[in-house]
C-alpha positions, 0 to 999 in steps of 0.5 A: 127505327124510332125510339125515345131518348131522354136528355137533360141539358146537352147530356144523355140520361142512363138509366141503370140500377135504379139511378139516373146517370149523365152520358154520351149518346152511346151509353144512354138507355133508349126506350121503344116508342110504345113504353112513352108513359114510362118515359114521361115517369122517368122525364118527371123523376129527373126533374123531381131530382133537380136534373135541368132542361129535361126533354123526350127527344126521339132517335131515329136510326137508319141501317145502310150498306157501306 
């Protein structure tokens, strides 16, 4: 499965409640791959509030037996 992402720096973004919020990857709002416009709205509103290094990154996950 593949989903979108957004990072600022080396931190996850949250996306909760009409604000955006720093987390860790077990926290942060992933978007399917078909709503990448609305990424991209999000990725620009980031930068708009002085978020740094602002970047759509793709998580790929994978399910296996163990």
């Amino acid at each position: 499965m593949e989903l979108l992402i957004l990072k600022s720096g080396p931190d996850y973004i949250r996306y909760k409640d009409g604000a955006y919020l720093r987390t860790g990857l077990d926290k942060a709002s992933v978007f399917p791959m078909d709503r990448m416009m609305l990424v991209r709205q999000h990725a620009e509103a980031l930068k708009n509030l002085g978020f740094k290094d602002v970047s759509i990154k793709k998580l790929v996950l994978t399910e296996e037996e163990i």
